[in-house]
Residue frames as qw, qx, qy, qz and C-alpha x, y, z in Angstrom:
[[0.209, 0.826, -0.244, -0.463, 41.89, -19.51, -41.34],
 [0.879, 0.161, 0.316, 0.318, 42.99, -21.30, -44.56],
 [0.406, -0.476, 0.484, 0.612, 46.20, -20.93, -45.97],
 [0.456, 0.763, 0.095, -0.447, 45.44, -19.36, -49.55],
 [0.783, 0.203, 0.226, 0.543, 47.69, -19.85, -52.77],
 [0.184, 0.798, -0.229, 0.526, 48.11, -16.01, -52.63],
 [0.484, -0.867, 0.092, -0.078, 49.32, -16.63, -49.35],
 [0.860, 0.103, 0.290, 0.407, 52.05, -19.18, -50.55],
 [0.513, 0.218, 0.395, 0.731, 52.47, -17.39, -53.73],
 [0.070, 0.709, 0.303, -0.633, 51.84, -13.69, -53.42],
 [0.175, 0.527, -0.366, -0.746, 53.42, -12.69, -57.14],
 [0.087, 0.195, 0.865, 0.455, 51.27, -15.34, -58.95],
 [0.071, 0.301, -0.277, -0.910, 49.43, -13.79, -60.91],
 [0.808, 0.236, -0.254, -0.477, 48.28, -16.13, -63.82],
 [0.186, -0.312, 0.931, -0.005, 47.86, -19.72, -63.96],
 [0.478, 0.163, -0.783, -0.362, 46.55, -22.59, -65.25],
 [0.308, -0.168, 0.813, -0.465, 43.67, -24.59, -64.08],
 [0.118, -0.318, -0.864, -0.373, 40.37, -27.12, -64.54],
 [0.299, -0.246, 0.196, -0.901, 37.13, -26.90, -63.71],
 [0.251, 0.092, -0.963, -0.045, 35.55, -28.70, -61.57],
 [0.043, 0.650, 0.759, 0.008, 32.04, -27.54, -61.43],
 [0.121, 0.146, 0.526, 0.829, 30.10, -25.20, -63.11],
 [0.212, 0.708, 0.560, -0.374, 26.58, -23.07, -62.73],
 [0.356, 0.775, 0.378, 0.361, 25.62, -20.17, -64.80],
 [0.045, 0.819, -0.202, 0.535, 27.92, -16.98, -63.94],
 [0.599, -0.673, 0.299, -0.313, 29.66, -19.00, -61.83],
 [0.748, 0.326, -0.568, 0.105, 32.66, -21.54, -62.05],
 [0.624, -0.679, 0.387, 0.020, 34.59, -23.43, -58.96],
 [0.562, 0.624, -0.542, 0.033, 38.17, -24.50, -59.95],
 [0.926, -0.202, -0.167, 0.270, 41.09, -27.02, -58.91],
 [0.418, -0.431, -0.233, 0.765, 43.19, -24.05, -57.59],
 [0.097, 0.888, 0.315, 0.320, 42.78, -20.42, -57.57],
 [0.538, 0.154, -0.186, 0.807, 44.94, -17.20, -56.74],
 [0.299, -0.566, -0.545, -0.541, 42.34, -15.64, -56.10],
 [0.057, 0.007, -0.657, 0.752, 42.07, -13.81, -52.59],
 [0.162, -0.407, -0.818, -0.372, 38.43, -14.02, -51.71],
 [0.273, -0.634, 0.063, -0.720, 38.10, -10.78, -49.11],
 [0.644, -0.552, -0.529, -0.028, 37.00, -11.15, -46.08],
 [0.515, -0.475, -0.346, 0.624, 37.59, -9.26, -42.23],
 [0.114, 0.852, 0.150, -0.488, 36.24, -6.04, -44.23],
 [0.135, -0.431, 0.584, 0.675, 38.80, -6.27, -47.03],
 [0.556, 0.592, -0.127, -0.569, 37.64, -6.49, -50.10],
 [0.785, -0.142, 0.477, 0.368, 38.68, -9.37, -52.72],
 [0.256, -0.135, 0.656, 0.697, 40.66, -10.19, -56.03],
 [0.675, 0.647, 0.053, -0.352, 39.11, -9.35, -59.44],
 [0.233, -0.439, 0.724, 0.478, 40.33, -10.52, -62.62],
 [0.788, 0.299, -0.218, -0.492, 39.33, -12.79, -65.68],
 [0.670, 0.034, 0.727, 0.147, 39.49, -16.68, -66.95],
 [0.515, 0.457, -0.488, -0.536, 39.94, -17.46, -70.34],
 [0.635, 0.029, 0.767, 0.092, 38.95, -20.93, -71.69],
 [0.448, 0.115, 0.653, 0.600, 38.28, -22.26, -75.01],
 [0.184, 0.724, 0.655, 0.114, 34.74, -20.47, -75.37],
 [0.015, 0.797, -0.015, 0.603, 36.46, -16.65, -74.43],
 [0.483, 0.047, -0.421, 0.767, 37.44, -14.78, -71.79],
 [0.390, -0.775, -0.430, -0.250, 34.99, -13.47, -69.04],
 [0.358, 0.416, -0.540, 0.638, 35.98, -11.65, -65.98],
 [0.498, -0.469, -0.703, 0.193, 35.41, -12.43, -62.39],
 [0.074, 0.640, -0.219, 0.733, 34.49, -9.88, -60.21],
 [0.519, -0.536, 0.445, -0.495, 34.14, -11.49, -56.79],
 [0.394, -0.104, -0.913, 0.012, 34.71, -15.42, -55.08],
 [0.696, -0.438, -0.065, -0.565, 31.94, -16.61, -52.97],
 [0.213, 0.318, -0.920, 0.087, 32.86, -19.18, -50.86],
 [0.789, -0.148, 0.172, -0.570, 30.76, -22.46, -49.58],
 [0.874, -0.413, 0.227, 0.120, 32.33, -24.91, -47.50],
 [0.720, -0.323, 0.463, 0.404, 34.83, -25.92, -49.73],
 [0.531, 0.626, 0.490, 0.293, 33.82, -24.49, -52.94],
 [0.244, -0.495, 0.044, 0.833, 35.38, -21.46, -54.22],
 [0.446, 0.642, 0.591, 0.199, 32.85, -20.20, -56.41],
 [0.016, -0.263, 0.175, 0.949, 34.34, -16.94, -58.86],
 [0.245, 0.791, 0.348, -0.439, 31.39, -14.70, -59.65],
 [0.406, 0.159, 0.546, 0.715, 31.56, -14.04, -63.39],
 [0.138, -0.319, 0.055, 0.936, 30.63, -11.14, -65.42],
 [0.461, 0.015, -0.603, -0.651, 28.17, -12.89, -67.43],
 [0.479, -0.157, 0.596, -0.625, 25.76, -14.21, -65.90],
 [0.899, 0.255, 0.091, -0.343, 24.97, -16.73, -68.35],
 [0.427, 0.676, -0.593, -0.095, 28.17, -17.73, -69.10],
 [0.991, -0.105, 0.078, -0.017, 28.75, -21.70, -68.71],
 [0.174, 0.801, -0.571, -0.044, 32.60, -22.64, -68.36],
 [0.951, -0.209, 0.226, -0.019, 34.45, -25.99, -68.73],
 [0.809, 0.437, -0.182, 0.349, 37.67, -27.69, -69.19],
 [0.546, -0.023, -0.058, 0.836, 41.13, -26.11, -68.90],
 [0.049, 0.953, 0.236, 0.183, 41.36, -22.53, -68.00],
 [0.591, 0.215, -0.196, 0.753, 43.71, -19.52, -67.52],
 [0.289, -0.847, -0.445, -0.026, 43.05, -17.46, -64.74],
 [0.164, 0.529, -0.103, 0.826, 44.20, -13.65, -64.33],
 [0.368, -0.787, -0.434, 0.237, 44.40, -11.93, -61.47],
 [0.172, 0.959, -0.029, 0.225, 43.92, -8.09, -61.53],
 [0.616, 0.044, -0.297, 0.728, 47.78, -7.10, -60.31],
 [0.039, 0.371, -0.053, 0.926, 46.84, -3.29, -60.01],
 [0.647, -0.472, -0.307, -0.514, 43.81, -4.16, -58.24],
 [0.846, -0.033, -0.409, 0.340, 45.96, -6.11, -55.89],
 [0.366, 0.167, -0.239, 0.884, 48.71, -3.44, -54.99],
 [0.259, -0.520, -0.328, -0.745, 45.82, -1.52, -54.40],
 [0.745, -0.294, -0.475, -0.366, 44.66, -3.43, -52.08],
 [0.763, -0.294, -0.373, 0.438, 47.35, -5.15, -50.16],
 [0.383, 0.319, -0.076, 0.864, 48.65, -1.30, -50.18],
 [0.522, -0.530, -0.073, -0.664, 45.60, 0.12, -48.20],
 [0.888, -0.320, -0.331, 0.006, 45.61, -3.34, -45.85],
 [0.673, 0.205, -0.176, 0.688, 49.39, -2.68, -45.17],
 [0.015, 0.377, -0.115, 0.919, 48.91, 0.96, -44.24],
 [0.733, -0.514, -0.238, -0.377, 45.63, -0.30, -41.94],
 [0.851, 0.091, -0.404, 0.322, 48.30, -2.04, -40.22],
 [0.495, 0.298, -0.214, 0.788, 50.91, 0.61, -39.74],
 [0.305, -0.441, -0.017, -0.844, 48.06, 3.16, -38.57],
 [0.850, -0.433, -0.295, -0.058, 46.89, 0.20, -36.00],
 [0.640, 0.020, -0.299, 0.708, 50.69, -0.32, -34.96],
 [0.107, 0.303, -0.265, 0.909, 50.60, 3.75, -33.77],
 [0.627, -0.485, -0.162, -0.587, 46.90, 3.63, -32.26],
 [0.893, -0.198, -0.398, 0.077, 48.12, 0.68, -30.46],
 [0.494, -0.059, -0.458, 0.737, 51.26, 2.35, -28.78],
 [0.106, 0.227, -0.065, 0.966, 49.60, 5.45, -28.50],
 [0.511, -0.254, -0.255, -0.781, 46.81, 4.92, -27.38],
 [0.348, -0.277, 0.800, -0.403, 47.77, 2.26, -24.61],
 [0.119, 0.135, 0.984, 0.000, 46.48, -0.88, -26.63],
 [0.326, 0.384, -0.049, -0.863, 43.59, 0.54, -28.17],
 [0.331, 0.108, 0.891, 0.292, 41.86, -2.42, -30.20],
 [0.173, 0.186, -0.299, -0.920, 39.75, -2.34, -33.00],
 [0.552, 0.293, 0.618, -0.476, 36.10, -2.58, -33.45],
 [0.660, 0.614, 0.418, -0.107, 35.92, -2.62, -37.52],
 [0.127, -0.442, 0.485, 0.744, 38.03, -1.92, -40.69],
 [0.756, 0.492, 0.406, -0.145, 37.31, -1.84, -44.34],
 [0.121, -0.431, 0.483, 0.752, 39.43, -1.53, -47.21],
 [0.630, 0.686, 0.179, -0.317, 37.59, -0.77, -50.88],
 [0.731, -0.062, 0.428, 0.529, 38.97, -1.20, -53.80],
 [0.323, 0.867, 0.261, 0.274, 38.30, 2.41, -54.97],
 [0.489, 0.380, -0.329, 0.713, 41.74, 3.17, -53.23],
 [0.477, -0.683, 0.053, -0.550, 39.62, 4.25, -49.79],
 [0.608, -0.335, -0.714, 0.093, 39.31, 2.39, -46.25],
 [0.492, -0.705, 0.120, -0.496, 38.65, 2.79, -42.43],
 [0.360, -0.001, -0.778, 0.515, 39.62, 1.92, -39.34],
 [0.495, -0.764, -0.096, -0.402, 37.09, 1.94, -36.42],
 [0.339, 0.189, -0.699, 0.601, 39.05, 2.06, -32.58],
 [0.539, -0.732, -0.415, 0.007, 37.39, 1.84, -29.08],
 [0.342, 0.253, -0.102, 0.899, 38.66, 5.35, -28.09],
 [0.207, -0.843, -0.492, 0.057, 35.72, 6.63, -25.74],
 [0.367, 0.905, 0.191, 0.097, 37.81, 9.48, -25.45],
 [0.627, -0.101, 0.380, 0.672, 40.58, 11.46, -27.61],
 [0.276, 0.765, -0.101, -0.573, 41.36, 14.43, -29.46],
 [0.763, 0.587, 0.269, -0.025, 40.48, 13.71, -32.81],
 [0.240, 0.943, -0.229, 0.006, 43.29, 15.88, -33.66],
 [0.504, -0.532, 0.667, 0.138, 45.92, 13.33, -31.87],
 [0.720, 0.375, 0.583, -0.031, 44.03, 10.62, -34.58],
 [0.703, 0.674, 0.054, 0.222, 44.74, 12.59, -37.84],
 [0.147, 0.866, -0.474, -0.063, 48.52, 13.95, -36.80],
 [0.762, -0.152, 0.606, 0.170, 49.18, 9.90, -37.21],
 [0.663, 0.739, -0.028, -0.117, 49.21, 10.76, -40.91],
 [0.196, 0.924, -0.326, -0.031, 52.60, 11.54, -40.81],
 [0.384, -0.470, 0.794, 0.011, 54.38, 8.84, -38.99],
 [0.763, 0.177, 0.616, -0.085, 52.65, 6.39, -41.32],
 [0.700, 0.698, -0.024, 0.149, 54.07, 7.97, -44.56],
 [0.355, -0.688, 0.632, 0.033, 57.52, 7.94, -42.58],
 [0.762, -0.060, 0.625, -0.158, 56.86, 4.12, -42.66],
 [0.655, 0.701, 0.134, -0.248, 56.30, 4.51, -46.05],
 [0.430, 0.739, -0.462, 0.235, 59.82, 6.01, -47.25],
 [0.312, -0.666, 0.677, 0.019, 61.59, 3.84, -44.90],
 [0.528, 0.591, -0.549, -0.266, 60.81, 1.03, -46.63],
 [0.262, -0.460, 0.839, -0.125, 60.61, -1.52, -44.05],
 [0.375, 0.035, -0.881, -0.288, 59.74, -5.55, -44.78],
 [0.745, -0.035, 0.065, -0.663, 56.49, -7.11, -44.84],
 [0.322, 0.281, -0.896, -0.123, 56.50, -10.64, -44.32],
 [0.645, 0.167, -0.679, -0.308, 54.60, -13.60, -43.28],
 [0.005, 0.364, -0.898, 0.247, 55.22, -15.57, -39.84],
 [0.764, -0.376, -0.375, -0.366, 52.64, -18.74, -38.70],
 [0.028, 0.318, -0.802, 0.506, 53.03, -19.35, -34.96],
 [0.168, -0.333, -0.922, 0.104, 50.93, -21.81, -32.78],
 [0.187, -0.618, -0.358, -0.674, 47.73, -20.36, -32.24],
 [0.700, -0.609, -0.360, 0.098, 47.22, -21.26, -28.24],
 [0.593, -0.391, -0.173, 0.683, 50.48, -19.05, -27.86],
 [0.076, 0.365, 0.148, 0.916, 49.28, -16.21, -29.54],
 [0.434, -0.774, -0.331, -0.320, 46.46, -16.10, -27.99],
 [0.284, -0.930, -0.230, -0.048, 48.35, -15.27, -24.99],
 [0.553, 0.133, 0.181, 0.803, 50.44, -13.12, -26.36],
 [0.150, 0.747, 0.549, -0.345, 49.12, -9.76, -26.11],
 [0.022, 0.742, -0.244, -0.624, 48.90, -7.65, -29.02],
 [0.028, -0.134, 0.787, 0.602, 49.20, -10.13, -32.05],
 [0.063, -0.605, -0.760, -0.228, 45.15, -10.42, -32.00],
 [0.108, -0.055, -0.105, 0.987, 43.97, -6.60, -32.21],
 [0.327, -0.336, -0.468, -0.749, 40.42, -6.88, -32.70],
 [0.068, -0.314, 0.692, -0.647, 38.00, -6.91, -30.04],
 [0.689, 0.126, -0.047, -0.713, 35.79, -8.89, -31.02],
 [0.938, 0.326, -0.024, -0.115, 36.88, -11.18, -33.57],
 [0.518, -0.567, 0.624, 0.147, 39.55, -13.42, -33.48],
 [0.478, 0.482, -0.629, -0.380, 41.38, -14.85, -36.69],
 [0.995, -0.045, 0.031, -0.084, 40.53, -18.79, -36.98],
 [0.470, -0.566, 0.643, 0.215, 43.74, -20.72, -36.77],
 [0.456, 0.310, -0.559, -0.619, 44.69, -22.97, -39.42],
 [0.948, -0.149, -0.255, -0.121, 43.49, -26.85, -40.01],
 [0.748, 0.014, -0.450, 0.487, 47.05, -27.75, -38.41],
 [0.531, -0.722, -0.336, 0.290, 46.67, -24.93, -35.21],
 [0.405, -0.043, -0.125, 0.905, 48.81, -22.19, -36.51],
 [0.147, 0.899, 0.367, -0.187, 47.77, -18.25, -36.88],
 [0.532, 0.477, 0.121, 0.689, 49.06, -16.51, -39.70],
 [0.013, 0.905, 0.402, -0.142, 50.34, -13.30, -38.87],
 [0.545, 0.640, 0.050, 0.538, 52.12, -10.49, -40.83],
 [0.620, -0.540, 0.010, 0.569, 55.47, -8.66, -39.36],
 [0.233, 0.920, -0.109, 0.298, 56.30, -5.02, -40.41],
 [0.653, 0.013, -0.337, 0.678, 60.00, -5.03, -39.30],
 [0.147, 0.277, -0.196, 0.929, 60.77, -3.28, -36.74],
 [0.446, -0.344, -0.176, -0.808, 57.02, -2.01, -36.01],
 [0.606, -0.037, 0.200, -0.769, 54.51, -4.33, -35.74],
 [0.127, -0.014, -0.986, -0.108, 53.25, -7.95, -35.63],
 [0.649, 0.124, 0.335, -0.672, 49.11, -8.84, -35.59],
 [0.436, 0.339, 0.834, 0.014, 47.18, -12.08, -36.65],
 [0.375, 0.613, -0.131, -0.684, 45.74, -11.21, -40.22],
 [0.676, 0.330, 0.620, 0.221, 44.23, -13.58, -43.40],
 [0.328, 0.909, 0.150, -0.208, 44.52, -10.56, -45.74],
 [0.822, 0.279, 0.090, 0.488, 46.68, -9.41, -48.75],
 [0.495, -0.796, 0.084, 0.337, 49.88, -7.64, -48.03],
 [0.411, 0.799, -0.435, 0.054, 52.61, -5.38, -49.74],
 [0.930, 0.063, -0.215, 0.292, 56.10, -7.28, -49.33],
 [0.334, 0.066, -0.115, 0.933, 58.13, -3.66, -48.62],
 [0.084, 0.660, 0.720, -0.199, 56.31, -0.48, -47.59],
 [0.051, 0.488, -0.239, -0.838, 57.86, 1.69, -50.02],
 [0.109, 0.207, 0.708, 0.666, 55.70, -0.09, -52.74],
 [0.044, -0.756, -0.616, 0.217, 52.43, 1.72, -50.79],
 [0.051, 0.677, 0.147, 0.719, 51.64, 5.37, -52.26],
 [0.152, -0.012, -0.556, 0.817, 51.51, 7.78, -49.39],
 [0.143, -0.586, -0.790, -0.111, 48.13, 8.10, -47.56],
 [0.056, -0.280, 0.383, -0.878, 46.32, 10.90, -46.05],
 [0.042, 0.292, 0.790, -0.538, 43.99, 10.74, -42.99],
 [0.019, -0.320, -0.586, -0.744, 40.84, 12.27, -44.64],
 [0.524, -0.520, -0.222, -0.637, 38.21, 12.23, -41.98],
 [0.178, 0.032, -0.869, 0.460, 38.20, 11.37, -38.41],
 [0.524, -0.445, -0.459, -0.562, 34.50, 10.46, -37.13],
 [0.259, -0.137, 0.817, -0.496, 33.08, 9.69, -33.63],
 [0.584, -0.110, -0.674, -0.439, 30.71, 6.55, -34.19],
 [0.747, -0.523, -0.408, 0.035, 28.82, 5.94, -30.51],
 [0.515, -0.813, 0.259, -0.081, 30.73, 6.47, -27.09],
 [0.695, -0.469, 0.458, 0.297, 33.57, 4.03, -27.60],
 [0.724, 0.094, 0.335, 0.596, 34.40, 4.00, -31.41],
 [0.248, -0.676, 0.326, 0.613, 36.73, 6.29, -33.29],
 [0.757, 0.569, 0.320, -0.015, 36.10, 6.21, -37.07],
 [0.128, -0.806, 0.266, 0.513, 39.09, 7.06, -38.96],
 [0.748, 0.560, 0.269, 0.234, 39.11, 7.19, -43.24],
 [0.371, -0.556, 0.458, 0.586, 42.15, 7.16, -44.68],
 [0.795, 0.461, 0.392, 0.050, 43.28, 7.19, -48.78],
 [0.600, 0.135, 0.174, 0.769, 46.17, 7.28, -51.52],
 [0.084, -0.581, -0.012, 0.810, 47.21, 11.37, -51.07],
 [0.101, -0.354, 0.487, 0.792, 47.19, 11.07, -54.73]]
């Protein structure tokens, strides 16, 4: 798992950078705020401005080391110096759905005696999912989680950050919640992983809210059965 500059610097925004290679509808810089998705989440949008105008990016691609933003023009050719935007609202959005994926994991997880998860997604049309390996459960236990997760909400507790050695998370039980997939560590052996006071702690490369009163309240929208062992459950902003 690499250590992002939104992970560093969650409230940067805009900044200043070069480029240091170039295709049609396609640019790779010398840094980038830029979250590039991934583990179902969705990434950043936003725009660059250089001397020639001001395109906007609407996905990064990545390859190996390259961090190639996906431009709006597909012919567009950038060089030089550049100023790169990232969407903010698009963001909140985002890290605000992730954040609440979290919280709603945290209750499956007690409630459900350790319940792990087989799939998530978060959109950036203000939607997402959780899948759980729940062979079986009243569906009905699944959407009256609604509530304790807009609790969370108005209390307001802190989101933060923590990197611990990876070889002791691993056996740790409970800070890796997928059953599948396991977050890579970084190049230097940690595993990022994000701490709702109070709540919850899990391994996670995704963007995150900082408080969880800055998340709109969510409702549970649909609870699905997907096969014998998973539990589909779409959530999104009440409003």
């Amino acid at each position: 798992m690499a250590i992002y500059l939104c992970h560093d610097q969650p409230d940067l925004y805009v900044h200043e950078a070069e480029v240091v290679d170039a295709r049609p509808g396609a640019v790779a810089l010398t840094r980038s705020a830029f979250h590039p998705g991934g583990g179902g989440q969705v990434g950043d949008i936003g725009r660059i401005t250089w001397a020639g105008g001001s395109v906007s990016v609407t996905h990064v691609e990545l390859d190996g080391d390259h961090w190639w933003h996906i431009l709006g023009e597909a012919d567009a050719e950038l060089t030089g110096a550049v100023s790169v935007t990232v969407d903010a609202d698009h963001r909140l959005l985002v890290a605000s759905l992730h954040t609440m994926s979290h919280v709603l994991n945290a209750f499956v997880f007690e409630e459900f005696s350790g319940a792990l998860v087989t799939g998530a997604q978060i959109n950036g049309d203000g939607t997402g999912r959780m899948d759980f390996d729940l062979p079986e459960v009243d569906n009905d236990r699944l959407r009256s989680l609604q509530d304790p997760v807009n609790d969370v909400i108005a209390r307001g507790l802190a989101v933060s950050p923590v990197y611990v050695d990876a070889g002791e998370a691993q056996q740790t039980a409970g800070l890796v919640r997928s059953r599948s997939v396991a977050p890579p560590p970084t190049p230097d052996g940690r595993l990022r992983l994000i701490d709702i006071a109070g709540l919850d702690r899990q391994a996670c490369g995704g963007t995150h809210l900082s408080n969880t009163a800055q998340s709109r309240p969510i409702v549970i929208t649909k609870v699905e059965n997907k096969g014998r062992h998973n539990r589909r459950v779409r959530f999104a902003f009440a409003d």
